[in-house]
N, C-alpha and C positions, 0 to 999 in steps of 0.2 A: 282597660288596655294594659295589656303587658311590655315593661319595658325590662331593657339590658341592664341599666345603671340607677335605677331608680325605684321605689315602691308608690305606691296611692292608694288611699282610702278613706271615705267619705264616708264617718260614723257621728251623731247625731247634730249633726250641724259641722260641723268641723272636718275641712278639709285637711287630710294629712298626707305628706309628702316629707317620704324616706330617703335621706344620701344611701347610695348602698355601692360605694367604690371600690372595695377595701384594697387595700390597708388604710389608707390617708384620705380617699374620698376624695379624690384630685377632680377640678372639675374640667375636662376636657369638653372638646364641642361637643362629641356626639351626646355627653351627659348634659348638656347645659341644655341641647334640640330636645334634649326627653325632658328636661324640667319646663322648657318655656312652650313644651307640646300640652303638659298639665295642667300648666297657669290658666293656656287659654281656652282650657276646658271646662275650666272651673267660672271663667271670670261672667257668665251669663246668667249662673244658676242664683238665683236671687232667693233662696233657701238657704243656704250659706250663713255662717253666722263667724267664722273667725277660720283663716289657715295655719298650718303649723307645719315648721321646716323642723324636723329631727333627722338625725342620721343614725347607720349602724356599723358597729366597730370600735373601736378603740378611740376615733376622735371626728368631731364634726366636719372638721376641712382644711386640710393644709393647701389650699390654693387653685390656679388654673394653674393650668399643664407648661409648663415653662417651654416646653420644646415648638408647642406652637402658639409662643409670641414671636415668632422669627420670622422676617423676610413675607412672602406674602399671605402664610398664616394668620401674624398679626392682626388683618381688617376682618377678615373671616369671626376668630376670635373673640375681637371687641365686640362685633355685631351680635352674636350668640351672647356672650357674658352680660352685655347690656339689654340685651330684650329680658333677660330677666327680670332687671330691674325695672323696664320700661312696665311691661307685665301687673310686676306687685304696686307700685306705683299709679297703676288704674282702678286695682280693690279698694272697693268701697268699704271692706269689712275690715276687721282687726288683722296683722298679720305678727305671727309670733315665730321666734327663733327659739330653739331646747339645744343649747351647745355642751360641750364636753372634751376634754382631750387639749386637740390642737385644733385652733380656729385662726385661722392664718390666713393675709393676705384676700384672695378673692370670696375666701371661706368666710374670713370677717366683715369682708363687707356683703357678703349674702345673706348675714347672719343681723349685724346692726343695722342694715336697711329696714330689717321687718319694724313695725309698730313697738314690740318689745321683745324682750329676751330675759330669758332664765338661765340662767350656768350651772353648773358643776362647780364646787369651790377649790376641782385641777385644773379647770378651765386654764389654757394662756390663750391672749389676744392679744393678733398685734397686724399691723402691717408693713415687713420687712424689705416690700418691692423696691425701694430705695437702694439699698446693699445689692441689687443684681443689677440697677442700672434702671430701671422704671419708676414710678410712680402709679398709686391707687387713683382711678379714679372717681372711683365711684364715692370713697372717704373723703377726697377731696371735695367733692359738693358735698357730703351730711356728714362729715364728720365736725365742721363748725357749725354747723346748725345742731347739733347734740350735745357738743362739750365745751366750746366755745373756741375763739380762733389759738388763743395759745396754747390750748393742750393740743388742741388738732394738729399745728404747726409740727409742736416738738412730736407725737407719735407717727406725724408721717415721713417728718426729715430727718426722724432718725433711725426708723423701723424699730424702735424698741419694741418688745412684746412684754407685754403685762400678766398679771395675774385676774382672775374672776373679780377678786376681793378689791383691784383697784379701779378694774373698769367698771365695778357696781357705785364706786365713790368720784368714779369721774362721769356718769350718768348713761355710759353706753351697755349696761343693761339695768335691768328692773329686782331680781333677786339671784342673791347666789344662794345653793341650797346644797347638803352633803351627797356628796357623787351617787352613793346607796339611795338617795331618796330622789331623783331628777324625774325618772320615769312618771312617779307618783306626784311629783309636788307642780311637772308639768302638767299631767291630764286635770287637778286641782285649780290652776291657772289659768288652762283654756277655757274650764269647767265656769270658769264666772260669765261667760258668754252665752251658754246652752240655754237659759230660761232666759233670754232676752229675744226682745222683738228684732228680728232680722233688718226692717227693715226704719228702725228705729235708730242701731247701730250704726247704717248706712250715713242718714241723717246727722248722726252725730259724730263720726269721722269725718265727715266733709266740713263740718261747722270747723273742726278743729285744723283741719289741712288750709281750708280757703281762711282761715284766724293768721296762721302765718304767712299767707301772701311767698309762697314760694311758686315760684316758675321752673321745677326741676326740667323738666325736655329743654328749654333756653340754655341750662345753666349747664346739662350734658353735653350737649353740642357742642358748645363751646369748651371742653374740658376737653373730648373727644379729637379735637381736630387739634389741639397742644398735643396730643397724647400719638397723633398716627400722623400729622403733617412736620410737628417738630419733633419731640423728643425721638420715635422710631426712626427718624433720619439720620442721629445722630452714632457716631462710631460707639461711644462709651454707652448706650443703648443696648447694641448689639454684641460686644465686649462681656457686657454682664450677664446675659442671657446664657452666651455660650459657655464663659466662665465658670455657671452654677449647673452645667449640664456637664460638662467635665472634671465637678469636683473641685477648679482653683479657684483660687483668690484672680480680680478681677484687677487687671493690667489698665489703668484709667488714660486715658490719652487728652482729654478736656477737650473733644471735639463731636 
């Protein structure tokens, strides 16, 4: 199937799925309905042996679309952004991230939710929704399960954005490799999956997922409903949205 904002193709075992935004690969709904249209086209095919999120352009993903977190956008929004998650969260096979550029925001957490990820050594990541008046949700549940609760803390309450070279030593990805070589040093990466039993993979993802005893749909839920009951009720919410859609520094009111 052909989409608007996105590419696919299923080449020897490996599902792959292209951002194709440009410029910043912003992920808006209608791009998010073509990604979670893919997922769940893939998610039956029991030949499968590993997916892969690459983008094209200049950088993996600076974010969701800041214009429709607002007013009753927002539920809309959430529900699109997190089926994708809900989606890769059902694969039973390896899921892999190939980032580059700018990986920002909803970008990095579409990106360090996969199973692994490879960078670019221009690679930044970060999650900066804080500074417009929001929080990630989605880092907020895996981000201390990945790097543990104090770095989590400090990357999310502060929105710093990092380099490749530090989120490979704070464990949110797997290799950083020179920007010239990504293309090659990914399909290398995916490439240890190709001569494995598909459904061997399976077996041993699950071993490792049900190992940690995580209840991720509980633990969204409840993330979700701080995120669209409280926080988007709030003025300084809405302040920062607008804020970062007109360019200013965000007028804080603590309400």
């Amino acid at each position: 199937m052909a989409y608007k904002h996105i590419e696919t193709e299923v080449k020897d075992g490996i599902a792959i799925l292209t951002l194709n935004r440009p410029p910043l690969n912003i992920l808006n709904i209608e791009m998010m309905n073509e990604i979670n249209d893919a997922l769940k086209g893939w998610l039956e095919n029991k030949d499968l042996k590993a997916v892969l999120i690459k983008a094209k352009g200049k950088h993996f993903s600076a974010g969701v679309d800041v214009g429709e977190h607002i007013g009753d956008m927002a539920p809309k929004m959430i529900e699109a952004f997190h089926g994708m998650f809900r989606l890769l969260h059902r694969f039973e096979i390896p899921t892999v991230a190939s980032v580059f550029g700018s990986c920002l925001g909803g970008g990095c957490e579409l990106a360090t939710f996969c199973d692994m990820v490879i960078a670019a050594e221009s690679a930044k990541l970060g999650q900066p929704e804080i500074q417009v008046g929001v929080f990630p949700p989605i880092a907020a549940h895996i981000f201390p399960r990945i790097i543990g609760r104090k770095a989590a803390m400090e990357l999310i309450l502060s929105g710093r954005v990092i380099s490749a070279q530090e989120a490979y030593q704070l464990g949110l990805v797997n290799r950083v490799v020179k920007d010239d070589k990504l293309e090659e040093e990914t399909e290398k990466f995916v490439g240890q999956f190709k001569s494995l039993s598909p459904i061997v993979i399976r077996k041993t993802k699950k071993a490792v997922v049900l190992g940690m005893m995580e209840n991720f749909e509980d633990s969204l839920k409840i993330i979700e409903e701080v995120y669209l009951d409280e926080l988007m009720k709030t003025e300084d919410a809405e302040e920062g949205l607008k804020a970062f859609l007109e360019k200013r520094k965000p007028v804080w009111k603590n309400k």
